[in-house]
C-alpha positions in Angstrom: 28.6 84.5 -54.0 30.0 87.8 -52.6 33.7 87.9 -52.6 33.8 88.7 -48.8 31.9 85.4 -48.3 34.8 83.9 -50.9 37.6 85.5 -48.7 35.8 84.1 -45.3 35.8 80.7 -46.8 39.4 80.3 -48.4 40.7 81.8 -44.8 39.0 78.9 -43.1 40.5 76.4 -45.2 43.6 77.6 -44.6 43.4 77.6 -41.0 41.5 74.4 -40.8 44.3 72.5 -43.2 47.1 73.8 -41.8 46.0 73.2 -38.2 45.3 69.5 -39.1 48.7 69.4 -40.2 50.7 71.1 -37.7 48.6 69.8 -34.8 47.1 66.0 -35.6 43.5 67.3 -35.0 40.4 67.2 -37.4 38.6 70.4 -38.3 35.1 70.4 -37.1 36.4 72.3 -33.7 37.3 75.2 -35.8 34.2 74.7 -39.2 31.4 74.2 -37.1 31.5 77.8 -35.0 32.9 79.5 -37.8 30.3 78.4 -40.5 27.7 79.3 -38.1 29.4 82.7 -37.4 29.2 83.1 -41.9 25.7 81.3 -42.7 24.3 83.6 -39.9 26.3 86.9 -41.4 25.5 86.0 -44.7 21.7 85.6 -44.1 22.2 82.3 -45.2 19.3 79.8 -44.6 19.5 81.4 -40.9 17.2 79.0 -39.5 19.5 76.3 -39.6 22.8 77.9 -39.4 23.8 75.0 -37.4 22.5 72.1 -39.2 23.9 73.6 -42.2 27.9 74.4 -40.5 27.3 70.5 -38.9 26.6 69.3 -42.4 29.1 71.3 -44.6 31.4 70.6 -41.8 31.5 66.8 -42.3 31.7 66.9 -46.3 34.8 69.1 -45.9 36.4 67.0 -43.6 36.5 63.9 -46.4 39.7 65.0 -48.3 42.0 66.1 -45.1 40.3 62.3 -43.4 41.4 60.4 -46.8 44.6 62.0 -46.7 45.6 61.2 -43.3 44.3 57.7 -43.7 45.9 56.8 -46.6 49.1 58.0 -45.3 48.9 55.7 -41.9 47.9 52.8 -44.5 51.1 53.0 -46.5 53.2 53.1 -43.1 51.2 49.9 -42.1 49.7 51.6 -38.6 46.3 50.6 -39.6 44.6 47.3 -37.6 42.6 45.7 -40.3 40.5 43.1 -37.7 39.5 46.0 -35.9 38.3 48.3 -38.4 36.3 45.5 -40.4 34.8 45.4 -37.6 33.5 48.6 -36.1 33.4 50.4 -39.9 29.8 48.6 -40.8 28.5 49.7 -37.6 30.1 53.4 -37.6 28.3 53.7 -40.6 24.7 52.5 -39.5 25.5 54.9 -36.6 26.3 58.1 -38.6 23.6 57.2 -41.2 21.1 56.8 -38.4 22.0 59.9 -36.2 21.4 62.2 -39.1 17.7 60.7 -39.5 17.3 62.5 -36.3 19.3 65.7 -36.9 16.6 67.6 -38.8 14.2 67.1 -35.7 16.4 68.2 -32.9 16.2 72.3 -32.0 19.0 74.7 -33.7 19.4 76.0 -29.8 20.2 72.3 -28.2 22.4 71.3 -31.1 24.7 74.3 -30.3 24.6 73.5 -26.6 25.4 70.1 -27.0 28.5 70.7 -29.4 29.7 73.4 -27.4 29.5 71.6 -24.4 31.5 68.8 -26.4 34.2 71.0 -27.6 34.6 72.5 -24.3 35.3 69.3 -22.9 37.6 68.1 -25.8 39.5 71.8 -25.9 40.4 71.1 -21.8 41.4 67.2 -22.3 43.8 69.1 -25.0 45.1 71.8 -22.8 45.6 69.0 -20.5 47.3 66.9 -22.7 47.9 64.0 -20.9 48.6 60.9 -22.6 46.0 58.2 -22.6 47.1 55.1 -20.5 44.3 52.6 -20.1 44.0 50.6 -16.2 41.7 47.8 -17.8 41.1 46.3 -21.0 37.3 47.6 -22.0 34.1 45.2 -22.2 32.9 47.2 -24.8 32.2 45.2 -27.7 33.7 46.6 -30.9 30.1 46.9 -33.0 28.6 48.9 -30.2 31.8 51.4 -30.1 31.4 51.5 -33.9 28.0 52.8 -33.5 28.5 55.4 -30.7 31.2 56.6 -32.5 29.8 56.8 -35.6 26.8 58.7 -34.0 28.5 60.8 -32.2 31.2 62.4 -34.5 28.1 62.8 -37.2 26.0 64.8 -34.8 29.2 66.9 -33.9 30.9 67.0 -37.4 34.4 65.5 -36.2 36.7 62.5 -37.7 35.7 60.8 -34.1 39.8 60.0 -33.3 38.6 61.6 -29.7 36.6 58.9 -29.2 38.1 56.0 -31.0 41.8 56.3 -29.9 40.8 55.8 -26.6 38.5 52.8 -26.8 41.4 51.0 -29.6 44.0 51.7 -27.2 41.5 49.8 -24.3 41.0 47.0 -26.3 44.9 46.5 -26.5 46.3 48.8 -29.2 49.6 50.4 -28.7 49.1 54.5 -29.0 50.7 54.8 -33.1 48.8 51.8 -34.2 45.6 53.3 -32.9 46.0 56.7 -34.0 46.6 55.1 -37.7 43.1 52.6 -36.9 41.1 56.0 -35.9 42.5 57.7 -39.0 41.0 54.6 -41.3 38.0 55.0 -39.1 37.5 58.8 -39.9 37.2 58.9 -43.2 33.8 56.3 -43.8 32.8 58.5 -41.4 32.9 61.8 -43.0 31.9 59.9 -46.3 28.5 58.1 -44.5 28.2 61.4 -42.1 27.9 63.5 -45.3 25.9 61.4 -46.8 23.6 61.5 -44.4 23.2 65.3 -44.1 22.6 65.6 -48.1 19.8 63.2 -47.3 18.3 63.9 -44.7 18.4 67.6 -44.1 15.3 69.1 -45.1 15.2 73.1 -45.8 11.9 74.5 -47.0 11.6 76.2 -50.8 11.2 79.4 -48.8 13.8 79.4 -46.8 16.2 78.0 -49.5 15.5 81.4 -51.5 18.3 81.6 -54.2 20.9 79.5 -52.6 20.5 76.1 -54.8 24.0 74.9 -54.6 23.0 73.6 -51.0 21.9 69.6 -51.1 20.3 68.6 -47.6 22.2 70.1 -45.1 25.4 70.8 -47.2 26.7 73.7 -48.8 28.6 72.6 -51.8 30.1 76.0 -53.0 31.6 76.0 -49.1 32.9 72.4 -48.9 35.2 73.0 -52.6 36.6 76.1 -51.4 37.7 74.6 -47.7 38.6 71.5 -49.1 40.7 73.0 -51.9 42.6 75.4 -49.4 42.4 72.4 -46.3 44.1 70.2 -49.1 47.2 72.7 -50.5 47.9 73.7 -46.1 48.1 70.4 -44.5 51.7 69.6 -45.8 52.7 73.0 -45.0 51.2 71.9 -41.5 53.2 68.9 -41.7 56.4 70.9 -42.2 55.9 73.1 -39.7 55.3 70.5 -37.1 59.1 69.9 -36.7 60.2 73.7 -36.5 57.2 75.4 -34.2 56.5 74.2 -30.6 53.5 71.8 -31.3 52.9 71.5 -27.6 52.8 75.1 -26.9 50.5 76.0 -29.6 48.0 72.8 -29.0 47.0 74.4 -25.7 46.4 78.0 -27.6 44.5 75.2 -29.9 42.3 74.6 -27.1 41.6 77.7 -26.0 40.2 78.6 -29.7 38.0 76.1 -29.7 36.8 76.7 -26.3 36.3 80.3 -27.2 35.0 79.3 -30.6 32.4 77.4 -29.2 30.9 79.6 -27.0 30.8 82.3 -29.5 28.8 79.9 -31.5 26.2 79.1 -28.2 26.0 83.0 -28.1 25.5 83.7 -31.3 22.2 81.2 -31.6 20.6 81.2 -28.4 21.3 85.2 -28.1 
């Protein structure tokens, strides 16, 4: 590996670690476009810049998802009932999404997490807290699966999605956040999992780039986790000194901008 491509990757692992802790908020938002942005630079595996960011993505979001999971466990925030529940499902979901990941265009994959992002980035610039008018019908197993399937097929720990539906069925807003953290990390585990699978890159197109497994890029996920891991307590600190609701709405604008960078950069 190049040092430049070294430099690029410690950088994002910084940002992406101390933005999870400073802000609550997993790193996919910020990976995804950015590893596109580098794979494509770098001439590596171009062809499935995307698949490869969405995969790489997920396995770097393990340690910072463990982390944050463990840490709700020890201040008893996690509902157990709920997450026996949903976790055998959100792992058939993510396991069974990334079956279909390999087949679906480079193009529409970047439209459809851009288009995600977009919407998550304004519902953070927003920032309005979540107040549920009804309890949800939604049974528990079928959330699991949706949620599982779609964090996998956009990278993300899925609290978007499962903070929302926990606090429908009846959780109060700290016990739910601590339920989605437990939730996030069998779904980075299965996601990634599922990527070193089930991606499928040609001899060819590999070239010389053997440390990549599936859709993963191992030499990228130890760098980012390693620097994710050493700035999320910095995060944390910070969090009490720097106005966190002032710089979540810059937050969203990155990954708004972020995203559409990424569209541009593949379709153009």
């Amino acid at each position: 590996m190049e040092i430049e491509f070294i430099i690029q990757l410690s950088l994002l692992g910084i940002v992406v670690g101390f933005a999870a802790g400073l802000l609550g908020v997993g790193g996919g938002g910020i990976l995804v476009p950015m590893l596109t942005s580098i794979y494509l630079s770098a001439q590596i595996v171009p062809s499935h810049a995307v698949h490869l960011a969405l995969g790489t993505s997920m396995a770097s979001i393990i340690t910072t998802t463990f982390s944050s999971a463990f840490s709700h466990y020890k201040n008893h925030n996690v509902d157990w009932p709920h997450i026996k529940i949903m976790v055998p499902l959100i792992i058939v979901g993510a396991i069974s999404i990334s079956f279909l990941v390999p087949m679906i265009n480079t193009s529409f994959l970047a439209m459809f997490f851009s288009l995600f992002m977009f919407s998550m980035s304004i519902k953070l610039f927003i920032n309005k807290p979540y107040t549920p008018a009804t309890k949800t019908r939604i049974p528990p197993q079928l959330a699991g699966f949706g949620i599982g399937s779609i964090s996998t097929l956009v990278a993300i720990g899925g609290a978007v999605l499962s903070v929302p539906y926990l606090m429908s069925r009846g959780l109060e807003m700290r016990r739910a956040i601590g339920s989605s953290a437990a939730i996030g990390f069998p779904i980075a585990i299965s996601g990634t999992i599922g990527y070193a699978i089930n991606g499928h890159i040609s001899t060819a197109e590999l070239a010389n780039n053997e440390t990549i497994i599936g859709f993963v890029h191992i030499p990228s996920v130890i760098i980012i986790s390693i620097f994710g891991f050493i700035m999320a307590p910095v995060g944390v600190k910070f969090s009490t000194k720097l106005p966190v609701k002032v710089l979540k709405k810059i937050f969203a604008l990155l990954l708004a901008c972020l995203s559409i960078k990424m569209l541009m950069n593949v379709v153009l």
